[in-house]
C-alpha positions in Angstrom: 0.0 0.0 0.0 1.4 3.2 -1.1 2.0 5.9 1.3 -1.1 8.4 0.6 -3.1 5.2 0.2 -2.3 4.6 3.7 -2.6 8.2 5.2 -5.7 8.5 3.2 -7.1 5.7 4.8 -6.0 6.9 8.5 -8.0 10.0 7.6 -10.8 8.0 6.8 -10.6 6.1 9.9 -10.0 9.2 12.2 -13.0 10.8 10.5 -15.3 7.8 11.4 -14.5 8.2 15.1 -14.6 11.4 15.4 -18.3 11.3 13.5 -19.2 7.9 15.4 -18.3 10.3 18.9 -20.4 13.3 17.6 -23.3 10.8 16.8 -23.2 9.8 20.6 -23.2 12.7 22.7 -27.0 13.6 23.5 -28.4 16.5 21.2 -29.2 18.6 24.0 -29.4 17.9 27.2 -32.8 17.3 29.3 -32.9 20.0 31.7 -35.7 19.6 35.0 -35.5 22.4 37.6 -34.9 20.6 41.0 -36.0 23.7 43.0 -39.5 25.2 43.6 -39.4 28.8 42.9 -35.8 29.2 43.0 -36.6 33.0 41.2 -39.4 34.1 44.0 -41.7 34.2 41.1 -44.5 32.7 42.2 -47.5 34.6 43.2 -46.9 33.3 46.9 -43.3 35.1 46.5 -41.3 32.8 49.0 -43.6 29.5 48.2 -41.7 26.6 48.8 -39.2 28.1 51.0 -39.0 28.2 54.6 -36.8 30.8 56.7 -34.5 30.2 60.2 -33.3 32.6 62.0 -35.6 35.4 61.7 -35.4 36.9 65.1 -31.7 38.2 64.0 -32.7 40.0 61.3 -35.5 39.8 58.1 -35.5 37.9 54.5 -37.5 40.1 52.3 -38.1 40.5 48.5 -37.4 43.6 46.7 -39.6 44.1 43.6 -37.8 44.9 40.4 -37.7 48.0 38.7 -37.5 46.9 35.5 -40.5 45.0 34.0 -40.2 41.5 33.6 -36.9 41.4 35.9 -37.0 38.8 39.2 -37.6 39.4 42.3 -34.2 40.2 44.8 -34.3 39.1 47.8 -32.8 41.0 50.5 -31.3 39.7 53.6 -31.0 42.2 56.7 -29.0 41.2 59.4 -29.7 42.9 62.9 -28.2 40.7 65.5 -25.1 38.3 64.6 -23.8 35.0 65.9 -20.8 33.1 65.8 -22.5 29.6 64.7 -22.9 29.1 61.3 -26.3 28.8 59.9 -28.0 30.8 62.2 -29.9 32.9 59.5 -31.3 30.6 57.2 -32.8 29.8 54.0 -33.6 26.3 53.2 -35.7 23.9 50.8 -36.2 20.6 50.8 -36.0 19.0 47.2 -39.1 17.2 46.5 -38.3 16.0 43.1 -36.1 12.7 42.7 -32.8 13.4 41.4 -31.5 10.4 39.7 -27.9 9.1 40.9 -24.9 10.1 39.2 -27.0 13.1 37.4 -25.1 16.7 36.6 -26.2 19.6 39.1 -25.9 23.0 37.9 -26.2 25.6 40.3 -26.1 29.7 39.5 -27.0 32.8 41.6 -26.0 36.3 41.6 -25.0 38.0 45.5 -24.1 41.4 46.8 -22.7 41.0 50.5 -21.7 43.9 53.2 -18.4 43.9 54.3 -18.1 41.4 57.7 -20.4 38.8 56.4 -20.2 35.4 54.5 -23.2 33.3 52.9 -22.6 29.9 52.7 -24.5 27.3 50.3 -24.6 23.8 50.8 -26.5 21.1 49.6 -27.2 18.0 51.8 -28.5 14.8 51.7 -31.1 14.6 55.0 -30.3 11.2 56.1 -27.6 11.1 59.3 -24.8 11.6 59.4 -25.9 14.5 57.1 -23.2 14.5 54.7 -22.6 17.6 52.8 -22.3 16.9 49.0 -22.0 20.5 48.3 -20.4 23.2 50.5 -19.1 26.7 49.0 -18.5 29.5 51.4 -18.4 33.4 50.2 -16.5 35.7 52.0 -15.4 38.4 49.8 -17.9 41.5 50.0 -19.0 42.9 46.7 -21.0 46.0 46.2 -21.5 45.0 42.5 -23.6 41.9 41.4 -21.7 38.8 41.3 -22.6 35.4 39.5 -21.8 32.0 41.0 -22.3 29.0 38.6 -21.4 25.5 40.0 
């Protein structure tokens, strides 16, 4: 076999995979929102969530300016504490998440100098292992996006 007989047919082969690998991966993939109303959307603005901690300070939502634009919600600390978790925001996932699936989390934070927020998502079965964890620190007078 000559020599651009042979590289012609590598090319061909390389080609195949490459298609073969393209043919596999998913077209696009199958999204399902794992949260009830993650944006504070719904007419009962905070449905689905439930709120600890309120006698150190408020959770409230701040109506947009802009039409169509979410809901903010607004976190006012009046008394602090050195535990963690003592003002918080919490829902318990209703919806079965299959094992081994992709989790993609996103929000957008402003935070006062002094405070963190910290995000975690648990599995509520003891020893209550964290499978997520991601503490923010940094205080930001802009709008900042997280996406996990």
């Amino acid at each position: 076999m000559s020599t651009i007989a042979r590289k012609s047919l590598i090319c061909l082969l390389w080609m195949s995979v490459c298609a073969l690998l393209v043919a596999q991966q998913p077209a696009d993939p199958k999204w399902t929102q794992a949260i009830e109303n993650g944006d504070f959307s719904a007419a009962e603005n905070m449905a689905g969530w439930a709120m600890r901690g309120e006698q150190l300070g408020a959770f409230q939502l701040v109506k947009p300016q802009d039409d169509g634009a979410l809901p903010i919600l607004a976190i006012t600390v009046e008394k602090t504490s050195a535990r963690a978790w003592t003002m918080e925001l919490w829902q318990s996932i209703k919806k079965a998440v299959p094992k081994g699936s992709t989790m993609y989390i996103s929000f957008d934070y402003k935070m006062s100098p002094g405070y963190s927020f910290q995000f975690y998502w648990q599995q509520e079965t003891e020893p209550w292992p964290k499978l997520l964890s991601l503490r923010l620190t940094e205080p930001s007078e802009n709008w900042r996006t997280v996406r996990v």
